[in-house]
ZARO-723798 format. One line per 5 residues: number of its first residue (from 1); their letters; for each residue x, z, y of C-alpha. Coordinates in steps of 0.001 Angstrom, whole numbers, plus 500000, padded with zeros to 6 digits. Layout:
<pts>
NUM	A	X Z Y; ...;
</pts>
This chain:
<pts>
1	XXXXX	500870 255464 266890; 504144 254031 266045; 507223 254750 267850; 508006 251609 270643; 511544 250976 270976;
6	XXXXX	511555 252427 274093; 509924 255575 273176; 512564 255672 270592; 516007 254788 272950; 514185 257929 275381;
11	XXXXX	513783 260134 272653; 517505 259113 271697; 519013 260624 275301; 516903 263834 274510; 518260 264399 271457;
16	XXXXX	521930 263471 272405; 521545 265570 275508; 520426 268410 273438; 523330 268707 271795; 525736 268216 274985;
21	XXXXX	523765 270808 276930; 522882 268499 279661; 520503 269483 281907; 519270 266043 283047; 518634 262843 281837;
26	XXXXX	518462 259407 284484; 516413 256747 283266; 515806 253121 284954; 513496 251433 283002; 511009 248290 284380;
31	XXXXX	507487 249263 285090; 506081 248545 281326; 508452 251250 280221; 507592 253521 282312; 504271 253325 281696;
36	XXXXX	505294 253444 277568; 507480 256469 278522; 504881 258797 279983; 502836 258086 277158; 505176 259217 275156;
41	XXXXX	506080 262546 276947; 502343 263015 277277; 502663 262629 273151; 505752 264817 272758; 504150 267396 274858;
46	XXXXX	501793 268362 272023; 504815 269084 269946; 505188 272031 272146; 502111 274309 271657; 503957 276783 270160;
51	XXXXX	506174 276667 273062; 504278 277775 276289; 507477 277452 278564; 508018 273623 277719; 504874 272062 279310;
56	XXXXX	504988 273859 282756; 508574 273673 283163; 507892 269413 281962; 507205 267195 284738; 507003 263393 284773;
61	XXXXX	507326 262846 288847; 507061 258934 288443; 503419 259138 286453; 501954 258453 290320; 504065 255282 290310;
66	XXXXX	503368 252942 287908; 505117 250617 290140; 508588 251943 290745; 511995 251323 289408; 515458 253487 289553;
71	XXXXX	513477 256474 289035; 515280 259748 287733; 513727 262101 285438; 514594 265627 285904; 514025 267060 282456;
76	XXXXX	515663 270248 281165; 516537 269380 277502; 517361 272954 276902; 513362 273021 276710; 512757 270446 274293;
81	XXXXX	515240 271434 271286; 512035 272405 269326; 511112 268463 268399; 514644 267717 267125; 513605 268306 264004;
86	XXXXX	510962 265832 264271; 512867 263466 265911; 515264 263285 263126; 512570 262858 260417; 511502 259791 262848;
91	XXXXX	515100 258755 261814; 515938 258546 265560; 520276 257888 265953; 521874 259150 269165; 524139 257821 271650;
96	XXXXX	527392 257624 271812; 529141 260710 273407; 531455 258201 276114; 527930 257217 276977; 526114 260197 277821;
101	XXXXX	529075 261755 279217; 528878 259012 281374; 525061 259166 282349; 526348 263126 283398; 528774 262232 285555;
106	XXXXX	527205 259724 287245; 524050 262580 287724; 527009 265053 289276; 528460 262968 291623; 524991 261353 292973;
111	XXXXX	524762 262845 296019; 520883 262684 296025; 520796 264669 293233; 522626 267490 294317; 520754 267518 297596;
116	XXXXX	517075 267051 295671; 518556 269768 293152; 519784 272070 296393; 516113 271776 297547; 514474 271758 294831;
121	XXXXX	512620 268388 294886; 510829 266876 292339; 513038 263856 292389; 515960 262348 293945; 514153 259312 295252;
126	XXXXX	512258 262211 297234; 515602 262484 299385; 515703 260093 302294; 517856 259815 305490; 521032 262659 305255;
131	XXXXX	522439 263218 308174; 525096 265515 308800; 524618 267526 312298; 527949 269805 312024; 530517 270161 309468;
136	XXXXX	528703 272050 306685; 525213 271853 308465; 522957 268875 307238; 519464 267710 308231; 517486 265935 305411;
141	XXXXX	513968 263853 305669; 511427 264676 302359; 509767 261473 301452; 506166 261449 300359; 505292 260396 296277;
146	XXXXX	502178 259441 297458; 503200 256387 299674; 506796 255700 299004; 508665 253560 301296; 505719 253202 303839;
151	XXXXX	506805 253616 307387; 506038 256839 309099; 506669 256463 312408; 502931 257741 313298; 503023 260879 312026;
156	XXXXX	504503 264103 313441; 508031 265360 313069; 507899 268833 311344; 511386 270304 311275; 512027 273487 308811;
161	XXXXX	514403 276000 309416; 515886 277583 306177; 515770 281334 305948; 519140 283295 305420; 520050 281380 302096;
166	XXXXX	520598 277995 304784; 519306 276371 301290; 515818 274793 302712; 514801 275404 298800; 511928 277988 299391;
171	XXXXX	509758 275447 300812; 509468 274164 297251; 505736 274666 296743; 504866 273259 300031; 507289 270035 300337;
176	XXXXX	504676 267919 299071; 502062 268386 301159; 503980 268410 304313; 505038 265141 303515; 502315 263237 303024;
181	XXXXX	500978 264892 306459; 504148 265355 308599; 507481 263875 308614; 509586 266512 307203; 513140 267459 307556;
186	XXXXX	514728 270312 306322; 518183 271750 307996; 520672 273201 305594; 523160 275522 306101; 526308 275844 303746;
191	XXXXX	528028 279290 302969; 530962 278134 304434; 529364 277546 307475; 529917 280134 310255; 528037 278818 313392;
196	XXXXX	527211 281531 315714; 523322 282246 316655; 523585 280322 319710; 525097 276996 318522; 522586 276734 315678;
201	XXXXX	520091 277049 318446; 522199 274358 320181; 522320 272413 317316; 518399 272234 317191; 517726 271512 320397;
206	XXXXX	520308 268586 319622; 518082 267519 316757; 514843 267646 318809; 516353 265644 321712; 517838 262789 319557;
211	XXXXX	516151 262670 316545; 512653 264541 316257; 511032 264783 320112; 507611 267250 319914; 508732 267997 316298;
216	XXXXX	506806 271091 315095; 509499 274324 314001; 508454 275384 310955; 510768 278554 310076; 510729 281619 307416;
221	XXXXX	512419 284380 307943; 515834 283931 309743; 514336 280752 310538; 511334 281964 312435; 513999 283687 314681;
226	XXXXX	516227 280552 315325; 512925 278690 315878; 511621 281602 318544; 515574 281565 319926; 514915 277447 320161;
231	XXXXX	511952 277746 322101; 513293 280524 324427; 516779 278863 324752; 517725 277749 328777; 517862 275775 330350;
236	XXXXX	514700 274579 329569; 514168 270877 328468; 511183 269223 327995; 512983 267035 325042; 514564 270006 323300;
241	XXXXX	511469 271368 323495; 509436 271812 319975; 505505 271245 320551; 504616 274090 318115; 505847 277121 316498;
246	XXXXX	504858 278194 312866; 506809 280999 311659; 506535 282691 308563; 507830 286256 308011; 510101 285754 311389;
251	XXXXX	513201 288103 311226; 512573 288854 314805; 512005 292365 313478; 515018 292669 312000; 516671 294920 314294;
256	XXXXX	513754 297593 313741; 514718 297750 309932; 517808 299322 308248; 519237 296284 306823; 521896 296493 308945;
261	XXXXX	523486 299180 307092; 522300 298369 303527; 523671 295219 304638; 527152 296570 305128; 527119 298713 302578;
266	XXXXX	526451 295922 300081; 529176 293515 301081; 531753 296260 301093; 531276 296511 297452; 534390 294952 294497;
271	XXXXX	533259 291305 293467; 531695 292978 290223; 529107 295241 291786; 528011 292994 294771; 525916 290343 292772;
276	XXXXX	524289 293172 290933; 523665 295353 293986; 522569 292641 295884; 519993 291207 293288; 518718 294806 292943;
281	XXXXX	518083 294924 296639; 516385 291199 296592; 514189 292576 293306; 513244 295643 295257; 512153 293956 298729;
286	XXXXX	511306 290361 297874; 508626 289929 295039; 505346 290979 295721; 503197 292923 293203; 501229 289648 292079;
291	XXXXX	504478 287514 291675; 506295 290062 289638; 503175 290093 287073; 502796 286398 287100; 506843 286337 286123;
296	XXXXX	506298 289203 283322; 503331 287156 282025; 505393 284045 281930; 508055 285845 280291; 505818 287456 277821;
301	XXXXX	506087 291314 278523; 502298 291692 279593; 501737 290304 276397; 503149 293313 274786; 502155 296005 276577;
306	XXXXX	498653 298008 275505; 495658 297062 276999; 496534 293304 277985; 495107 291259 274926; 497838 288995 275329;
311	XXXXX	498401 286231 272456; 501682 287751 271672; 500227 291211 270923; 497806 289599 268771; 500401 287464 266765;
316	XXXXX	502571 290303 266273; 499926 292269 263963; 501352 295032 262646; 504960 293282 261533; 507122 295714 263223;
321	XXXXX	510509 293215 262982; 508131 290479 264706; 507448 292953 267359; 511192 293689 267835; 512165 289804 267973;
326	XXXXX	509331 289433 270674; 510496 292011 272883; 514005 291127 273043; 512836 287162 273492; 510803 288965 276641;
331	XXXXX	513491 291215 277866; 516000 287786 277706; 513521 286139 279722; 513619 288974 282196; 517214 289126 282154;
336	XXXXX	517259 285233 283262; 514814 285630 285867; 517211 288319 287236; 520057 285995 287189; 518137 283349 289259;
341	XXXXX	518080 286423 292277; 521786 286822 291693; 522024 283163 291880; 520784 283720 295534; 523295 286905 295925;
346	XXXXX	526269 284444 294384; 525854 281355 297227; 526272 284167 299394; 529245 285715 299718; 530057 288835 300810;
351	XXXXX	531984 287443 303685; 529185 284940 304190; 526450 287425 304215; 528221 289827 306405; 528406 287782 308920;
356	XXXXX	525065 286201 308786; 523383 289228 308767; 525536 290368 311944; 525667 287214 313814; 522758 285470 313348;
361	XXXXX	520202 288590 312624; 521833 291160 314676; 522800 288519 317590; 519334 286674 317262; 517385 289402 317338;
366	XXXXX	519563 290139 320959; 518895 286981 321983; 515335 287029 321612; 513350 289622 322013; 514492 290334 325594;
371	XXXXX	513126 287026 325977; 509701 287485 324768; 506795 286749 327098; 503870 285245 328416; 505968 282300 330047;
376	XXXXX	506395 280984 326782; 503410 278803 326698; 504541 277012 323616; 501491 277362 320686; 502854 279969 318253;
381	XXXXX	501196 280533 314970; 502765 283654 312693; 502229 283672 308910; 502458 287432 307846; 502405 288593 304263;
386	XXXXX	500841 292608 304496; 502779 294172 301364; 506604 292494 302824; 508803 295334 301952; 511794 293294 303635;
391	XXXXX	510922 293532 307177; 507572 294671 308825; 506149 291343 308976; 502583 292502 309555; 503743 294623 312512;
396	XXXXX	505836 291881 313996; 502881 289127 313477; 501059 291411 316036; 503994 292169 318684; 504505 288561 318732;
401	XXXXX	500910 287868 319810; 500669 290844 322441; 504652 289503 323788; 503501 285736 324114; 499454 286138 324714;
406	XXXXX	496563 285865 322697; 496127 282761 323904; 499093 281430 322941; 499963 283166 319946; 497709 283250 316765;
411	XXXXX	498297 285546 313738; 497828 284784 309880; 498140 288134 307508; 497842 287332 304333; 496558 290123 301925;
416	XXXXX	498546 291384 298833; 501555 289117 300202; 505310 289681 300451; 508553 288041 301961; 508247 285517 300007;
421	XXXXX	504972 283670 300895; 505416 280315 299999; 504275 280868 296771; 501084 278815 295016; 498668 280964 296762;
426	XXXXX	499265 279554 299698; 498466 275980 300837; 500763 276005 304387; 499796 272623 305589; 496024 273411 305495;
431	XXXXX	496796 276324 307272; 498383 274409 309996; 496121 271819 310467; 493188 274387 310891; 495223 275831 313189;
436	XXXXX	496111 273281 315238; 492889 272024 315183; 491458 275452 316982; 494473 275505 319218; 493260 271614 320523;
441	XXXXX	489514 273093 320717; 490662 276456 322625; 492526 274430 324929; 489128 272627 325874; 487063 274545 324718;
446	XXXXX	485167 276521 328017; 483510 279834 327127; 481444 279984 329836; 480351 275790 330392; 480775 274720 326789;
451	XXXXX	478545 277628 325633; 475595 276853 323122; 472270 278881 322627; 471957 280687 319762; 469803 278848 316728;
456	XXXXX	466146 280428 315940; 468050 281139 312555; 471227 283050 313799; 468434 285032 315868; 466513 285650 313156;
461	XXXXX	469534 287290 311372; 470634 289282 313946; 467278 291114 314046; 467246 291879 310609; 470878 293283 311718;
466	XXXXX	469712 295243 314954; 466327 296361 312921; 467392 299428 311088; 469123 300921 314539; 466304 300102 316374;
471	XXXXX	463883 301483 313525; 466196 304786 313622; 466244 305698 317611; 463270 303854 318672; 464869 302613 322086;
476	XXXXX	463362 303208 325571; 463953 301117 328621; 462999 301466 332135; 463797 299368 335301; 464502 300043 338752;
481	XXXXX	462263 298118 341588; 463922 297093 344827; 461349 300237 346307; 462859 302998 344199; 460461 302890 341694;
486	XXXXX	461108 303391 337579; 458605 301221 335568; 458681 300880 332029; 460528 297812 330977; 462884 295546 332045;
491	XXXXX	460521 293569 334375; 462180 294476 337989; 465465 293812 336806; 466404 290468 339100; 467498 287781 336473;
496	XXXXX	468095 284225 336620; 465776 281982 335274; 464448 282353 331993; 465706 279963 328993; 462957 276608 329198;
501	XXXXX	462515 276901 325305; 459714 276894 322852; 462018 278950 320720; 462464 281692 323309; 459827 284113 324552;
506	XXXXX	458572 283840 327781; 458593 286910 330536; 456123 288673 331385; 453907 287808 334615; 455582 290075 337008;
511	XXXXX	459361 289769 336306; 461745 289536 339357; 463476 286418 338970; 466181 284586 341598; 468186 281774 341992;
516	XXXXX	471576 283332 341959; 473776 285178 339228; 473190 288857 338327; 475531 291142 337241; 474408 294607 334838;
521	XXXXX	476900 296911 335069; 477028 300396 332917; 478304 302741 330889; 479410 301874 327604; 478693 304008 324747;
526	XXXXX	480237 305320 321956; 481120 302923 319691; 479226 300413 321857; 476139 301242 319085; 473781 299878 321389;
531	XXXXX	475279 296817 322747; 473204 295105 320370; 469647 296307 321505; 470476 295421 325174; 470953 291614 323925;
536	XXXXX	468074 291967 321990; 465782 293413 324391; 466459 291071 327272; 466214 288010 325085; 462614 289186 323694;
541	XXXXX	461628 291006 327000; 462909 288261 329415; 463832 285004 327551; 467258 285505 329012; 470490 286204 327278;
546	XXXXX	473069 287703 328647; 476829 286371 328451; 478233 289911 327768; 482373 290238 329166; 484063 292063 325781;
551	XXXXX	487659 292571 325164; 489589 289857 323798; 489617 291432 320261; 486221 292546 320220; 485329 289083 321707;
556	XXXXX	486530 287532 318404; 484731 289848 316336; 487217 292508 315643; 487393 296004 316207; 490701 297272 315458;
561	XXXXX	492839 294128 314142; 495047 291294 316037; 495195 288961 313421; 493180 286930 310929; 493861 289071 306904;
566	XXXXX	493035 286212 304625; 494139 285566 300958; 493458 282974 298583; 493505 282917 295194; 491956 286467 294489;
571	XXXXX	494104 287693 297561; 490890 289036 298979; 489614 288264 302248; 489723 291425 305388; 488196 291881 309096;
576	XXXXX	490034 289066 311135; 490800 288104 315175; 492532 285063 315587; 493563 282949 318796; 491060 280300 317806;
581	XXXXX	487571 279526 318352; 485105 281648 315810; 482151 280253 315422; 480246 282634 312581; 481379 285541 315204;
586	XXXXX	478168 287314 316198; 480080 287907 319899; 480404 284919 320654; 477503 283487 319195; 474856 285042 321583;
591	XXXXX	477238 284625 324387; 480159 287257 325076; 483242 285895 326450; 486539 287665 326751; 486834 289799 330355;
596	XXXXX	488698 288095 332266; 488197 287449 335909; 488698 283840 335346; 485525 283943 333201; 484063 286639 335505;
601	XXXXX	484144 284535 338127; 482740 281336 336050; 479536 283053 335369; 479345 284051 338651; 479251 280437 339806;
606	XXXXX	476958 279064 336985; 473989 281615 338485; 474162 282809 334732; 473075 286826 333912; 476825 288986 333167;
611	XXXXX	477002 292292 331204; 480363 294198 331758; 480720 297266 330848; 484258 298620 333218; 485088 301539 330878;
616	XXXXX	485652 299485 327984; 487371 300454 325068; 488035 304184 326695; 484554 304556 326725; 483952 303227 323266;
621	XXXXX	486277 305549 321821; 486001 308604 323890; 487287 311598 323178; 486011 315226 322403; 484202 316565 325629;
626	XXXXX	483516 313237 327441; 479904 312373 326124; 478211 310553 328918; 480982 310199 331374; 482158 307505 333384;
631	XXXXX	485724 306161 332427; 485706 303588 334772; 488965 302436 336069; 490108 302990 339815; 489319 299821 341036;
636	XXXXX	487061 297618 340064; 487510 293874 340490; 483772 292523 339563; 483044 293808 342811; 484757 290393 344754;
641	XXXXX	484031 288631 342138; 480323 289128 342573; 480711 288822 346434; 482241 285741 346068; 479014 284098 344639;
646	XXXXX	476046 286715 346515; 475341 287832 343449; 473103 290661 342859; 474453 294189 340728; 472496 296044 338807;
651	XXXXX	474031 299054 337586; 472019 301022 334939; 472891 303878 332379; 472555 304624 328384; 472432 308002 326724;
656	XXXXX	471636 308546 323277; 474808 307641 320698; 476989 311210 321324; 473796 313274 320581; 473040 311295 317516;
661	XXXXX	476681 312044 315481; 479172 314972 315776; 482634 313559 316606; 485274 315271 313903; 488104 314271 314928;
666	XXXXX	488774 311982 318376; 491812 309722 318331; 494218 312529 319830; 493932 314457 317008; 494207 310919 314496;
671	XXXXX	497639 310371 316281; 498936 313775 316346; 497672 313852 312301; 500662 314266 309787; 501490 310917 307752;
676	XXXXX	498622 308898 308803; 499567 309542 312655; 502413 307172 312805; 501150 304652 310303; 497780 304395 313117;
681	XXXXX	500350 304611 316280; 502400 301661 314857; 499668 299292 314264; 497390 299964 317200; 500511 299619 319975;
686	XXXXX	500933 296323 319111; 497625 295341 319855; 496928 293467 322894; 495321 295344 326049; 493239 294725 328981;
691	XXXXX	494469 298173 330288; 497338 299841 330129; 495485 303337 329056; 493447 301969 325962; 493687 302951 322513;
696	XXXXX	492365 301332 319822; 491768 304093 317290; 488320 304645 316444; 487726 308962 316149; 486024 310132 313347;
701	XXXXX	482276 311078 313402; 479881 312543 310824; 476494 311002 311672; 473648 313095 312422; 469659 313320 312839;
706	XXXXX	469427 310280 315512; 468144 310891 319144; 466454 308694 321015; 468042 306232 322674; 467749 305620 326382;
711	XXXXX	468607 303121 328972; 467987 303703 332716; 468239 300119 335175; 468755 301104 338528; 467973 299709 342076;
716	XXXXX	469837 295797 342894; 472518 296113 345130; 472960 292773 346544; 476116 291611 347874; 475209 288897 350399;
721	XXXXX	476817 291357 353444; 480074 291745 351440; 482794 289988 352346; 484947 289479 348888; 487702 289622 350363;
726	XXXXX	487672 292552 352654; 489520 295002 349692; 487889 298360 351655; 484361 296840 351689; 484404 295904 347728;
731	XXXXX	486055 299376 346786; 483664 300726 348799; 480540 299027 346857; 482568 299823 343446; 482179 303334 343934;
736	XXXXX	478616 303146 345045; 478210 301363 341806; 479763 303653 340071; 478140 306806 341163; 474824 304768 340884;
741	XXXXX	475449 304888 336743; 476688 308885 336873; 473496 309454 338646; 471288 307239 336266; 472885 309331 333130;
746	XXXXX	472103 312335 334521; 468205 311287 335183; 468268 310264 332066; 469654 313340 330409; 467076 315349 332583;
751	XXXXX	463717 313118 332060; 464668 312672 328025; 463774 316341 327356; 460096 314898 328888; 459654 313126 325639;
756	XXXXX	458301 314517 322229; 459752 312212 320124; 463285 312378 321955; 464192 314015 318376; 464309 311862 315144;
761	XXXXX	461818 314332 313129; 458649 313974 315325; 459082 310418 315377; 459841 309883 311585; 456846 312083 311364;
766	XXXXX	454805 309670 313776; 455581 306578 311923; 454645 307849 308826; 451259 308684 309261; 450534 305701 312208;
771	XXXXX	452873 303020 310401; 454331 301909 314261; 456983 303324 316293; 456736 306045 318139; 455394 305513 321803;
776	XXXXX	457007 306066 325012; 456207 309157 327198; 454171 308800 330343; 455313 311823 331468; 458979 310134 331872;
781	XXXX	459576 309241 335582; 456319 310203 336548; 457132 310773 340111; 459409 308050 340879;
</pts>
């Protein structure tokens, strides 16, 4: 295809630029041209196949708008010296030097440009309204490619605070998005600037009062704290007020790291060794594993090293001068990459970073943590990356969510991540609007109304999940009748009506039922191994399913963890909790709510059957020397609450899960364990509590030949006499209830050695040669 004279006046400015050094070429053509112009960089760019760098660091930002004029093209000619040669044979002339000197100047002193450049934009028509807050602070709204000029007064403010740089520039891979969703500002903070902690926070709360009302904070880093020190900032006003926090990294943890003393150390330093020094340190702490080897592969030094198969190994051969001249073109590209860090070190002073680190770190972490609490009822979400070697990001993503509240506070870890996590991997504006969307069906969402039955499907797969434990220790269950009597079965347990379902088994003939709630309260086992058989076995045995109270964590289908661990992009995917609503949770699908005595009390008043178990997560992870004993708090609070409605308790008992392992180590000795002691102490404090004397550290257990498991339902106690609020009369039935379970254990304990296939070998044997469980013994409450 012959060269159009416009393709040959563009290719004219690259040449001519080429040979000035310009970085940047400005172009205003009509819309024909441009379209002829993109063809022809789309044309040019096959020049360049020799040249890996040139297409990805090539970008034509006006090929979504055939329609525009006055548009810039950022182009770094330094990329495309390779097709002069071609060029020339084209016998393409140049322009004058006056000229293009001209076109330079008039790209330096645009002040678009140096804003799009200081935030990395794709273009300066990307820049829209500047407005300058302070002297040397500025506050700049993105503009979206995708609808250009088209009014935005419908969508929400988002308003991004910078990290310690004050550049704005690191939200680079995520500008785009946010601005086709939000409308997005960025704040920028000079070098020169020297605000103090509190009048940045003054100066947005300013912003959000005039300019952005229920703007969403968006902050990384430094910014996470100003936006935390925004949101915490008094007197409180409802139009300073942001209507979400996201923070990424927040540097709210800074004052548990020893920055401050690298810190001065490095700014102390002549003018010669600070840049250095301080790119060193950002080398060390910033990149994480998978952005360093996505840099060496761009630069070409995974190419060259054994094993990788890289094209540059290959082309090499065995040409040892080709192998030289490939190496040093990799170590230059290193050495650049380097410089780019420095580049960070260089807008930052060492006057400028000493006093940023000590009066907006140092002073903003003062100002906020002592703030931090439950009050705060603004919806927080934290973006942690797990391998940040800056600060403890990971660490900090959960103290934030036990300081504010699970239910205000969600948590975000991503996996193989570090301080910097805006990278590609991450796509932050999906994140957000999954998050918001859970935060709007949390807040009304109800646990206990809203609740819907389980499908015949997600029943069928929790079988198959409950079959091999129930295959392995062949569970017994026996029931209490309001005479004293132990039957086999759950039939005299009082329930509420049974679910009116085709889908759901009936009861049998002779099952106490009532028109009021019922509350089953017991022991919980180690490592609550049989929670799942109780659901089971009241949903086959009864048609009812109980709405089991669980921690908050353990509610959201996690064990040990505060927040969600999720990567993208091969990042790898780990156990999560998060503040929202989980719906593939196998808690909360058959029905367990977090303990609360809000919730408590709901169930209650829908007449619907409860399961709490008061020891909680003590009991779950007991220690040495407490098999089968009752860890029950003090006082015990379902007591009024069951009062309150005349509903009936039925305390009952479970042994079988300590005799079936033998515990190694409990999580006393996991603490007190060199190394791994602190590393467990560090991330389980954070985690949020429904007592003050859990710990969440699972002890260590080497499983066993299982027992038999047991579960003993004793006599109702009904609660119509009890008046909920007389404190003396509930304690009172609390510890009735509670010695009611110590005394069903011990029955239990006594009656299982009754039983000849208590132990897994007799029972293995009797399923082997009769191909069916193992059957109960008569002999077991014989006399009751």
């Amino acid at each position: 295809m012959p060269l159009t004279p416009s393709k040959l006046w563009l290719l004219r400015c690259l040449l001519v630029g080429t040979l000035l050094g310009a970085s940047t070429v400005k172009v205003s053509t009509n819309p024909t041209v441009h379209h002829n112009i993109r063809g022809f960089l789309r044309r040019y760019q096959g020049l360049s196949r020799s040249q890996p760098g040139f297409h990805r660091r090539f970008q034509d930002p006006t090929s979504r708008h055939p329609n525009s004029h006055l548009s810039p093209f950022p182009l770094n000619l330094r990329d495309v010296a390779h097709i002069r040669p071609r060029a020339e044979k084209a016998g393409a002339a140049s322009f004058t030097l006056s000229t293009m000197r001209s076109l330079k100047n008039e790209r330096l002193f645009d002040a678009r440009w140096q804003r799009s450049k200081l935030l990395r934009l794709e273009s300066p028509r990307l820049v829209g309204e500047v407005i300058e807050v302070a002297p040397g602070i500025q506050l700049t709204n993105i503009l979206s490619e995708d609808d250009f000029g088209a009014q935005k007064e419908d969508r929400q403010p988002i308003l991004y605070l910078p990290g310690i740089d004050g550049s704005g520039g690191t939200l680079r891979f995520q500008q785009a998005d946010l601005a086709r969703k939000y409308d997005l500002w960025v704040l920028s903070i000079s070098p020169d600037d020297r605000s103090s902690f509190v009048s940045l926070v003054s100066h947005v709360r300013s912003i959000l009062s005039s300019r952005l009302p229920s703007a969403i904070l968006l902050g990384e880093s430094f910014g996470g704290l100003l936006a935390l020190g925004t949101a915490l900032a008094s007197p409180p006003d409802p139009s300073s007020t942001p209507s979400h926090l996201v923070l990424i990294n927040p540097a709210s943890s800074y004052d548990r790291t020893p920055w401050k003393s690298i810190g001065n150390t490095i700014t102390s330093l002549p003018d010669a060794l600070y840049a250095p020094a301080g790119a060193a340190a950002l080398v060390a702490t910033v990149p994480d594993l998978w952005q360093v080897e996505k840099y060496l592969e761009n630069v070409g030094i995974l190419s060259l090293l054994p094993g990788r198969g890289g094209e540059g190994a290959k082309g090499t051969g065995g040409n040892g001068v080709l192998s030289v001249l490939e190496g040093l073109k990799a170590a230059q590209g290193l050495s650049g990459g380097l410089e780019l860090l420095g580049q960070v070190v260089k807008t930052l002073p060492p006057g400028t970073l000493k006093w940023r680190l000590n009066e907006w770190l140092e002073k903003g972490c003062e100002f906020v943590n002592p703030k931090l609490n439950r009050s705060m009822n603004i919806p927080t979400f934290v973006i942690a990356g797990a391998s940040d070697r800056m600060i403890p990001s990971e660490e900090e993503a959960a103290r934030l969510q036990r300081q504010l509240g699970i239910s205000t506070c969600a948590t975000l870890v991503l996996a193989d991540t570090g301080h910097a996590a805006q990278d590609s991997r991450l796509n932050l504006t999906r994140e957000i609007d999954m998050w918001m969307r859970k935060s709007e069906l949390k807040r009304t969402y109800n646990p206990v109304t809203n609740f819907t039955l389980p499908s015949k499907d997600a029943r069928a797969n929790a079988t198959r999940w409950t079959k091999t434990v129930r295959d392995a220790v062949a569970p017994m269950f026996y029931s209490t009748d309001t005479k004293g009597k132990v039957i086999p079965g759950l039939s005299a347990v009082p329930l509420p009506t049974h679910i009116p379902s085709e889908d759901y088994p009936k009861p049998p003939a002779n099952a106490v039922h009532q028109g009021k709630a019922s509350l089953l309260v017991g022991n919980h086992q180690l490592y609550g191994a049989d929670l799942g058989l109780i659901i089971e076995e009241f949903l086959n045995d009864r048609g009812v399913l109980l709405r089991g109270l669980a921690h908050p964590l353990v509610a959201r289908g996690v064990a040990a963890g505060a927040g969600v661990v999720r990567g993208g992009g091969g990042r790898g995917m780990t156990a999560a909790g998060e503040g929202g609503i989980e719906t593939d949770n196998l808690f909360t699908t058959f029905g367990a709510v977090p303990v609360s005595g809000r919730n408590l009390d709901a169930l209650m008043a829908t007449k619907q059957a409860a399961l709490l178990f008061p020891g909680g997560v003590r009991e779950v992870y007991h220690k040495k020397g407490e098999d089968y004993k009752v860890l029950w708090p003090e006082r015990g609070e379902f007591v009024r609450a069951a009062a309150k409605h005349n509903a009936t308790i039925i305390p009952f008992a479970a042994v079988g899960v300590a005799d079936s392992v033998v515990m190694v180590a409990d999580s006393t000795d996991i603490l007190n364990a060199p190394g791994i002691g602190d590393l467990v102490r560090r991330r389980t404090e954070l985690l949020p509590k429904v007592r003050g004397n859990e710990t969440f550290v699972m002890p260590l257990s080497v499983p066993t030949f299982p027992t038999r498991f047991y579960f003993l339902f004793r006599k109702p106690i009904g609660t119509e006499d009890i008046d909920y609020k007389d404190k003396k009369a509930c304690q009172a039935l609390y510890n009735q209830v509670r010695s009611e379970v110590e005394k069903g254990i011990e029955d239990l304990l006594y009656e299982r050695n009754k039983d000849p296939f208590k132990d897994f070998a007799p029972r293995a044997l009797y399923t082997a040669l009769n191909n069916k469980t193992a059957p109960r013994a008569e002999a077991m409450f014989s006399r009751s």
